[in-house]
Structure formats: C-alpha cells, structure tokens
N, CA, C and O atoms as a GROMACS GRO file, in nm:
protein
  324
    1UNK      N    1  -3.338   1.218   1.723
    1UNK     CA    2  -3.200   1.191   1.762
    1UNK      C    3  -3.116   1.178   1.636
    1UNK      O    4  -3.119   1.078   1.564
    2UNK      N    5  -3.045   1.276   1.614
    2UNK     CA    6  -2.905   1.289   1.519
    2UNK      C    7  -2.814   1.197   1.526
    2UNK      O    8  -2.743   1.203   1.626
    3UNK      N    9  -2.785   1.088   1.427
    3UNK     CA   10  -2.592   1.020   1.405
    3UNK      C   11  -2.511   1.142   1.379
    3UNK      O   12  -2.495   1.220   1.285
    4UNK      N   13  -2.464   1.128   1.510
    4UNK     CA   14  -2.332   1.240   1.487
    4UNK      C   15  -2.199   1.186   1.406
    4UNK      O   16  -2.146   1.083   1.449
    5UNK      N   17  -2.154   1.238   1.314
    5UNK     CA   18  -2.013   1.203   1.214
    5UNK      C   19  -1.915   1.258   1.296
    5UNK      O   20  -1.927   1.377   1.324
    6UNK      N   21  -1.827   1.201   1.334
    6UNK     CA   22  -1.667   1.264   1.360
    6UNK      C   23  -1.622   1.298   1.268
    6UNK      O   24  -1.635   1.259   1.152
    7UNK      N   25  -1.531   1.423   1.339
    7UNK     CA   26  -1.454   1.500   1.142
    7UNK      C   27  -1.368   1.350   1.078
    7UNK      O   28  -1.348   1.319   0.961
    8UNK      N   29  -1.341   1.299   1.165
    8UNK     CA   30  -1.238   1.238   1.116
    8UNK      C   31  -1.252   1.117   1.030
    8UNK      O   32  -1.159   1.041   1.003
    9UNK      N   33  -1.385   1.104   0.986
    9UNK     CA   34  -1.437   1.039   0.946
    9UNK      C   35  -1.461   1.088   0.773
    9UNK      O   36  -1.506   1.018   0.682
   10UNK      N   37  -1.403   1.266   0.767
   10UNK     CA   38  -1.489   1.323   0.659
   10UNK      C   39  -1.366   1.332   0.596
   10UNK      O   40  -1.259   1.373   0.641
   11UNK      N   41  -1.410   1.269   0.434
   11UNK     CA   42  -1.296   1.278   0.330
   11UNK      C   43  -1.257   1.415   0.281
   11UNK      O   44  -1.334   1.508   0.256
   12UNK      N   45  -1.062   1.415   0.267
   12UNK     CA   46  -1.068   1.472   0.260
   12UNK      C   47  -0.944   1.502   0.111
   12UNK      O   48  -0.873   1.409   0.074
   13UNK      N   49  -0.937   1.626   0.051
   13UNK     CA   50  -0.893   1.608  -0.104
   13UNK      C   51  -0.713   1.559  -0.102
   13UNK      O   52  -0.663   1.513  -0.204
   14UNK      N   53  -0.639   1.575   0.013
   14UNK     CA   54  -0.558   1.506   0.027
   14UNK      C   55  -0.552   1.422   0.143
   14UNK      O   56  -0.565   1.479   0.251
   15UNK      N   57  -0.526   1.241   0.143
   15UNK     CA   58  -0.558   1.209   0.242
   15UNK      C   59  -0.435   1.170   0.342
   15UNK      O   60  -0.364   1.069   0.343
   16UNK      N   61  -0.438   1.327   0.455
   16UNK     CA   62  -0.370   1.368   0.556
   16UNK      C   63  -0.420   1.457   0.673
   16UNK      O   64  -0.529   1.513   0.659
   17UNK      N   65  -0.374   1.468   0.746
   17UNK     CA   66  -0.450   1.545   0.823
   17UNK      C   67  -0.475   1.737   0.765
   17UNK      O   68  -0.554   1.830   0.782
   18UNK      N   69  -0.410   1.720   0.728
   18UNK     CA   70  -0.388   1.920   0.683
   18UNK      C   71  -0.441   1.917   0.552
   18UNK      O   72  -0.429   2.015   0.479
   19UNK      N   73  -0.508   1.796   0.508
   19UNK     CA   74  -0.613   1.799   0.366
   19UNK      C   75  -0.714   1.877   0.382
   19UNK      O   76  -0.772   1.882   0.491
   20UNK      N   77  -0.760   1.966   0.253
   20UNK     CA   78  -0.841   2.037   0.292
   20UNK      C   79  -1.007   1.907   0.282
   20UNK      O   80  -1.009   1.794   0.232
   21UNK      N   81  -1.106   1.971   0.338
   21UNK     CA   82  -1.232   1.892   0.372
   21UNK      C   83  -1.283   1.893   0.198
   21UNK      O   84  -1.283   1.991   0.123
   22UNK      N   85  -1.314   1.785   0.174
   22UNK     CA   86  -1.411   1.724   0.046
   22UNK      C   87  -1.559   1.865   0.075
   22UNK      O   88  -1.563   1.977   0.023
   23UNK      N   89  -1.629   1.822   0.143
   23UNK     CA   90  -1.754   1.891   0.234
   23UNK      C   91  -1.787   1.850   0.334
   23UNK      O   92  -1.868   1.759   0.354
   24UNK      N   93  -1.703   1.943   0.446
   24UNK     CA   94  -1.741   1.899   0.558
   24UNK      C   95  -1.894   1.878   0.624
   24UNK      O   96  -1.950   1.804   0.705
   25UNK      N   97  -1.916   1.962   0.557
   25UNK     CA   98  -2.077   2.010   0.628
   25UNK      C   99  -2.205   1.893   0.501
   25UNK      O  100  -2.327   1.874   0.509
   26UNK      N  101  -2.154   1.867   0.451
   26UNK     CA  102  -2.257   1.704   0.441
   26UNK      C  103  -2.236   1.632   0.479
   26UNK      O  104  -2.310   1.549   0.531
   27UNK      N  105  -2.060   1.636   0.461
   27UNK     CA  106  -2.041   1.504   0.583
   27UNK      C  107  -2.092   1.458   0.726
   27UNK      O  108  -2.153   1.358   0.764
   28UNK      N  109  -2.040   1.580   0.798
   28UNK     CA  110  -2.132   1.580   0.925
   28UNK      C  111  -2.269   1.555   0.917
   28UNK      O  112  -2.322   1.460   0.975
   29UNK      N  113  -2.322   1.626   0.856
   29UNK     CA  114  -2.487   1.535   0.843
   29UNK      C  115  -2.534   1.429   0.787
   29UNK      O  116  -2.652   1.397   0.768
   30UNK      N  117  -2.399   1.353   0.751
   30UNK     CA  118  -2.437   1.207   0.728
   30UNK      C  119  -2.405   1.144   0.567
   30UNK      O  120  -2.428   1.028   0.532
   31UNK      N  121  -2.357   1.231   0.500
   31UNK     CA  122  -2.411   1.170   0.338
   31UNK      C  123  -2.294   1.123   0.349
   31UNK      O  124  -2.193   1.184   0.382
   32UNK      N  125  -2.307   0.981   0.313
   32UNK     CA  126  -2.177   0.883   0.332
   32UNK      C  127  -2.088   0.917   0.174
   32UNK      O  128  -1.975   0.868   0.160
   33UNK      N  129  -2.144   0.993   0.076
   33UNK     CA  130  -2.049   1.019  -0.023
   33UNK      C  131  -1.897   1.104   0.045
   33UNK      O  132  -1.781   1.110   0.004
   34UNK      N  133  -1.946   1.145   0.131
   34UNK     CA  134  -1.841   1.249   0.155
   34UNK      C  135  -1.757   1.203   0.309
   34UNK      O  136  -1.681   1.260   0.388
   35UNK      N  137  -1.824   1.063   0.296
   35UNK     CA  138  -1.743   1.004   0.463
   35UNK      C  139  -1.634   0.924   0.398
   35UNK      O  140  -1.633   0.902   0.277
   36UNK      N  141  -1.543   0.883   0.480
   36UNK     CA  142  -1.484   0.708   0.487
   36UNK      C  143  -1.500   0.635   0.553
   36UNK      O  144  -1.490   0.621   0.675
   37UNK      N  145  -1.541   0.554   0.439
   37UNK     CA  146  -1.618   0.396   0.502
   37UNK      C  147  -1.577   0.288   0.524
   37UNK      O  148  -1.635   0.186   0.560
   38UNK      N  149  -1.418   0.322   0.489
   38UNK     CA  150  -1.370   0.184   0.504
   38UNK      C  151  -1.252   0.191   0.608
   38UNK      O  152  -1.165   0.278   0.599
   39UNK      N  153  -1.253   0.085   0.719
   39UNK     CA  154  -1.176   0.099   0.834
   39UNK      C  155  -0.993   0.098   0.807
   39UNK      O  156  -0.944   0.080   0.696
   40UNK      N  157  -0.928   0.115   0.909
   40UNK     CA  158  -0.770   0.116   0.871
   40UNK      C  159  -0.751   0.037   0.818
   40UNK      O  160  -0.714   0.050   0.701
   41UNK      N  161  -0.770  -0.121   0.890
   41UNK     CA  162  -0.710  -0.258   0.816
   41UNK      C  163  -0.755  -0.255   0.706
   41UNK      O  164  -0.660  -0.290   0.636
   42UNK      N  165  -0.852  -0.232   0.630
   42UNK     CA  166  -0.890  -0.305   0.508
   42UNK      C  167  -0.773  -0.178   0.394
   42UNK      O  168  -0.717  -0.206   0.287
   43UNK      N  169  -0.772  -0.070   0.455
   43UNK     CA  170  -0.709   0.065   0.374
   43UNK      C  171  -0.570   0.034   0.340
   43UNK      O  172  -0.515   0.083   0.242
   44UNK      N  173  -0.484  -0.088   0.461
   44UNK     CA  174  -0.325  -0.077   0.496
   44UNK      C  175  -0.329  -0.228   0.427
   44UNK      O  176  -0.218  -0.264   0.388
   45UNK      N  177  -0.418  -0.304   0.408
   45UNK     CA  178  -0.418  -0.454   0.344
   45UNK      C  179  -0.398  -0.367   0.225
   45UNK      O  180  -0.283  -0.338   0.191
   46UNK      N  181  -0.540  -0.307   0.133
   46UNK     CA  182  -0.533  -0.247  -0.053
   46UNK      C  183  -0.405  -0.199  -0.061
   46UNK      O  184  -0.360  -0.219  -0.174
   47UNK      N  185  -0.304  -0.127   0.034
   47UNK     CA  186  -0.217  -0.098  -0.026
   47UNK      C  187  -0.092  -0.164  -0.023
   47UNK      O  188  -0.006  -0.128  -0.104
   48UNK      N  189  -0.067  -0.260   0.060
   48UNK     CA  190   0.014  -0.321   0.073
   48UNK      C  191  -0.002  -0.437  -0.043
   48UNK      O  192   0.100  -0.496  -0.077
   49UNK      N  193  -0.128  -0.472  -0.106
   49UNK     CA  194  -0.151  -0.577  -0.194
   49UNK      C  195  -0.090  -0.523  -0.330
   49UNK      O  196  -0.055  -0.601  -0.418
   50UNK      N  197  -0.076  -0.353  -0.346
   50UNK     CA  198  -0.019  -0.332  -0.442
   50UNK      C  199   0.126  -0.359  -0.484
   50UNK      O  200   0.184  -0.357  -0.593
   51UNK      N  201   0.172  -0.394  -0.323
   51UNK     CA  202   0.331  -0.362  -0.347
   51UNK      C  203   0.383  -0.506  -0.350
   51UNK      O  204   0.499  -0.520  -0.389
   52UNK      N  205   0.295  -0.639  -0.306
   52UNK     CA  206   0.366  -0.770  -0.300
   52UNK      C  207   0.364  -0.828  -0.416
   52UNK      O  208   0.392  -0.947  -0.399
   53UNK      N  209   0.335  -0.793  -0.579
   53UNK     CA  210   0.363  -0.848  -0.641
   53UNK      C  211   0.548  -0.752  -0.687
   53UNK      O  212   0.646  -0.797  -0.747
   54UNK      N  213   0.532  -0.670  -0.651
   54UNK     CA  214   0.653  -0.594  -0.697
   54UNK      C  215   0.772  -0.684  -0.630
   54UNK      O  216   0.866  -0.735  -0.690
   55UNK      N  217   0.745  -0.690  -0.497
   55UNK     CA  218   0.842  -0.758  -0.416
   55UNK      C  219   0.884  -0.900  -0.415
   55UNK      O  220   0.978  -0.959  -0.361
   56UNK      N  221   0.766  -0.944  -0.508
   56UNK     CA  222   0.799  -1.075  -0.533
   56UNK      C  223   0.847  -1.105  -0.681
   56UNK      O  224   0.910  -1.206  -0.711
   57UNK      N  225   0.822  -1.033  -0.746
   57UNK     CA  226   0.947  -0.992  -0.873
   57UNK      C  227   1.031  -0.965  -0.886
   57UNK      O  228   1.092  -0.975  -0.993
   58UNK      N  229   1.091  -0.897  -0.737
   58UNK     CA  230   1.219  -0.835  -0.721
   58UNK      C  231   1.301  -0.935  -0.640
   58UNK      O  232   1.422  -0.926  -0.621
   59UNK      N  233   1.210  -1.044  -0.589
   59UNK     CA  234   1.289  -1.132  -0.489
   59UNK      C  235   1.332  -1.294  -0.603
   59UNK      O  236   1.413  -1.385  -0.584
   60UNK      N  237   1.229  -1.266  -0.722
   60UNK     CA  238   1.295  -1.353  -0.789
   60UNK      C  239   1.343  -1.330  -0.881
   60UNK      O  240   1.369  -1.424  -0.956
   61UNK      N  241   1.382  -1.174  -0.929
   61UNK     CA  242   1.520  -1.143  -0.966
   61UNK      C  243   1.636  -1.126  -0.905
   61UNK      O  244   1.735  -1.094  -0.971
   62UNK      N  245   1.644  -1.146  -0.754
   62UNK     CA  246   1.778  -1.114  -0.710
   62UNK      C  247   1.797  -1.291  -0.669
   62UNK      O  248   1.886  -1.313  -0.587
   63UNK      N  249   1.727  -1.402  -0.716
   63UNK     CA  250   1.722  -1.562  -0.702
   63UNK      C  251   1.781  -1.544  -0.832
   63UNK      O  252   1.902  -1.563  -0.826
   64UNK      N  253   1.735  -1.509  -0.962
   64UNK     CA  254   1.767  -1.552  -1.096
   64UNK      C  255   1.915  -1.480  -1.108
   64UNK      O  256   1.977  -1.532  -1.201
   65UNK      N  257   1.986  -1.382  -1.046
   65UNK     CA  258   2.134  -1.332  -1.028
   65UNK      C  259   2.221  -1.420  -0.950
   65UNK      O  260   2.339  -1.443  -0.976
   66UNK      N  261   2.148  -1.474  -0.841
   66UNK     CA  262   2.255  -1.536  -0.715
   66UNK      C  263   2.274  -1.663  -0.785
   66UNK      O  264   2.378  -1.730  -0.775
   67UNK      N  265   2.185  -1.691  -0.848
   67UNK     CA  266   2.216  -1.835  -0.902
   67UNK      C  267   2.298  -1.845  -1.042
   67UNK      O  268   2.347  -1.950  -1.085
   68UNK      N  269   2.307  -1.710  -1.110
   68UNK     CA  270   2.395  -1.733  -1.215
   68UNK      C  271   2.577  -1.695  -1.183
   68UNK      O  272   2.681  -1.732  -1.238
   69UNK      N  273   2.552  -1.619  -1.083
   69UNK     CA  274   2.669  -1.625  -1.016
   69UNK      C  275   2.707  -1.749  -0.936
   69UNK      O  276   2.826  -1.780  -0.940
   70UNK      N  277   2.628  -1.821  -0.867
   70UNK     CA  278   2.646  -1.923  -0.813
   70UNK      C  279   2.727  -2.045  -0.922
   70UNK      O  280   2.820  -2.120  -0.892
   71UNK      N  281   2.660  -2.032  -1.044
   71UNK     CA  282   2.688  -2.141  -1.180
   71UNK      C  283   2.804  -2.108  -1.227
   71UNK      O  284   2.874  -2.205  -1.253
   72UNK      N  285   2.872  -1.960  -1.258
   72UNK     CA  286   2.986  -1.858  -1.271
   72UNK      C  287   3.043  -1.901  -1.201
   72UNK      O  288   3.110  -1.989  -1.255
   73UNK      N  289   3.073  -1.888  -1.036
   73UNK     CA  290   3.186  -1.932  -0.922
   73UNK      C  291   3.256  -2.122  -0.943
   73UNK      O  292   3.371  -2.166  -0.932
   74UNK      N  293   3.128  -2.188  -0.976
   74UNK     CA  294   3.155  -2.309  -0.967
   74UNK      C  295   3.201  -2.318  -1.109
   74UNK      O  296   3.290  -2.396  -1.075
   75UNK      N  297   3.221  -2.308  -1.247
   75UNK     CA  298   3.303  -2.318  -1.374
   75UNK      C  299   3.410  -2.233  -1.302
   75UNK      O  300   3.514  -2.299  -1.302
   76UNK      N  301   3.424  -2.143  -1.254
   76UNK     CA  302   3.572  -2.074  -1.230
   76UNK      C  303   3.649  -2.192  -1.171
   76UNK      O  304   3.762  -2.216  -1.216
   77UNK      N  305   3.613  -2.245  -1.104
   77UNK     CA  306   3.686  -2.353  -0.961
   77UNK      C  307   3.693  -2.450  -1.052
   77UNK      O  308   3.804  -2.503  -1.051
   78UNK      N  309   3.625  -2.491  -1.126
   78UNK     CA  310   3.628  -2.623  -1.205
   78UNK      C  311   3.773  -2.612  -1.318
   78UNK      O  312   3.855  -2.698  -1.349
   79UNK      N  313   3.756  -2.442  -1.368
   79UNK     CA  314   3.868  -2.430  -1.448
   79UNK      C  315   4.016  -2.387  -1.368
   79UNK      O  316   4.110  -2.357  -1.443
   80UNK      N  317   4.028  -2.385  -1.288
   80UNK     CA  318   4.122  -2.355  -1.180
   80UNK      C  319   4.191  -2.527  -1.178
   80UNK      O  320   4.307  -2.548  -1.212
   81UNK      N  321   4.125  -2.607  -1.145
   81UNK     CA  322   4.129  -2.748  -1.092
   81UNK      C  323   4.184  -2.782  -1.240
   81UNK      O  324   4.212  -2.898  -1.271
   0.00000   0.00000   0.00000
C-alpha cells in the first residue's frame, strides 16, 4: 500500500499556483525534499513575524512626530497668551 502525495503538496520554484514543479515525480513518491511540510498557519505566522517589527518602528515613529508636534502646538499657545 502506497502514501499517495497530493500535487499540492509538491514544491514548487515559484510559490504560486502556475510555479513550475521543483520534481514532481519524487514528490509524488514521497521524498519529502521535494514536498511542503509545513502547514498554512505556521507559513502566514513566519511571515507576518517579519513584518511586526517594521510596524512597530513605524508606529513609534509616527508617536515620536505626534508628540513633537504636540510640544510645538502647546509653546505656540503659550506664546500667543
């Protein structure tokens, strides 16, 4: 009795559907070099882990602006008064 591989399982050199196949035909017979082994969630977590330090650099540069404008508005009013 054969483990059958789904294609969709078999890596491929761009990863999309219209990528051409790594080798399909080891894949199907099993050699996990040429499968993917790792499920959606863990694939959509690695890449999303790349992008939250960006976003959190960018969220405390647009804190380190609002607040110097914030310090700016209040000397304007102070020199107004």
């Amino acid at each position: 009795l054969e483990k059958a591989t789904p294609e969709a399982c078999c890596q491929r050199e761009l990863q999309s559907r219209e990528g051409m196949f790594v080798d399909k035909e080891a894949c199907l017979t099993g050699v996990e070099r040429f499968q993917n082994r790792q499920g959606c969630y863990t694939v959509i977590l690695n890449s999303f882990e790349t992008y939250v330090y960006l976003a959190g650099a960018l969220a405390i540069g647009v804190l380190a602006i609002e607040l110097f404008a914030m310090i700016f508005a209040m000397c304007l009013f102070r020199g107004i008064q």
